[in-house]
N, C-alpha and C positions, 0 to 999 in steps of 0.2 A: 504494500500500500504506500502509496506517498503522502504526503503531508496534505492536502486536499480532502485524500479520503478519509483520513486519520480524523482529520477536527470535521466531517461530514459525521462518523461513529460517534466521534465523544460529544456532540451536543445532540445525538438521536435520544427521543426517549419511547422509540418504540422501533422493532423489528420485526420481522418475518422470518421462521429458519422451517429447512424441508429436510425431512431425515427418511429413511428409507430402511426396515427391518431385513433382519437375513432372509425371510421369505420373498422379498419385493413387494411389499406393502406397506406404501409413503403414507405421510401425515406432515402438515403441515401447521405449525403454530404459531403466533401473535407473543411476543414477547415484548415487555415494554416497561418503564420505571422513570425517575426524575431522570433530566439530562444528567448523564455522565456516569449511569450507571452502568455503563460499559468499560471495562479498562483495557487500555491498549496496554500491552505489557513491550511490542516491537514491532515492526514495519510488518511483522509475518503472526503476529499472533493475540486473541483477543479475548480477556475473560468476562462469561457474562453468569451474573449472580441467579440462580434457580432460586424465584418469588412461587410464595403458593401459589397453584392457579387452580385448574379442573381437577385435578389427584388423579387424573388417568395415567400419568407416563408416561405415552407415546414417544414422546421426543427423548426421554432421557433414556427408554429401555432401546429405542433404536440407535441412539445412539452408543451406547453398551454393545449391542452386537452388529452394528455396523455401521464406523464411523463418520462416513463417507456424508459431508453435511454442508446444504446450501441458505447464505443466510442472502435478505431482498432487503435495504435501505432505502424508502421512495422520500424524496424531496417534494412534499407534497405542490409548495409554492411554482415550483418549476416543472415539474413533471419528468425530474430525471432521477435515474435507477441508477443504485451501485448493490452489483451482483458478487458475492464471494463465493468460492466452493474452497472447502477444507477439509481438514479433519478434525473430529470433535473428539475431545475425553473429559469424564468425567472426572470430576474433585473434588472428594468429599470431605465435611466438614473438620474433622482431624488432621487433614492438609493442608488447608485453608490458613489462610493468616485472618487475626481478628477485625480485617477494614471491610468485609462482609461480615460482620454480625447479624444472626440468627436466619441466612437463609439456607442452611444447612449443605449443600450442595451447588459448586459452580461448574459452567462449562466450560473449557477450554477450547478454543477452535484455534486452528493453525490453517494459516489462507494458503491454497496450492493455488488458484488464478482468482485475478480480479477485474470484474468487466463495467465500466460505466458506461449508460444509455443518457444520451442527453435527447 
């Protein structure tokens, strides 16, 4: 990512990420929080904090068995798209440093391409 996309992440306060199980069965979910709840930790990689949401899992158990994960940033005022695919790991709270307090669980994504759509 370059510096563009970098401060496009850190003032999102909502995303989209597509994850796909070992069977080939996608889901797709709405992630979202105050700006800056995402942290860029390096040009290649992004941690984002797992907030309650439905208690299904989808997203976290597909990504458990298969990491292979696409996150969607739409700029809603512009109508432009920043697409990442990567790979996702899970981090669980015994991992975790205390600057996410109480969401027990973060993801890691590490960006293998990234596509802007203007």
């Amino acid at each position: 990512m370059d510096r563009e996309q970098e401060n496009w992440i850190s003032i999102a306060d909502t995303f989209y990420i597509g994850t796909t199980n070992d069977k080939g069965e996608m889901d797709a979910s709405h992630l979202g929080g105050n700006p800056g709840f995402i942290r860029i930790l390096d040009a290649e990689t992004l941690l984002v904090p797992d907030y309650q949401g439905n208690s299904l899992y989808n997203t976290l158990g597909n990504i458990q068995s298969n990491p292979l994960t696409g996150l969607l940033f739409i700029d809603y005022n512009h109508g432009h798209l920043l697409q990442l695919t990567g790979v996702g790991s899970l981090i669980w709270e015994e991992e975790a440093d205390d600057s996410f307090s109480g969401t027990g669980l973060l993801v890691r994504i590490r960006s293998v391409a990234v596509h802007v759509i203007l």
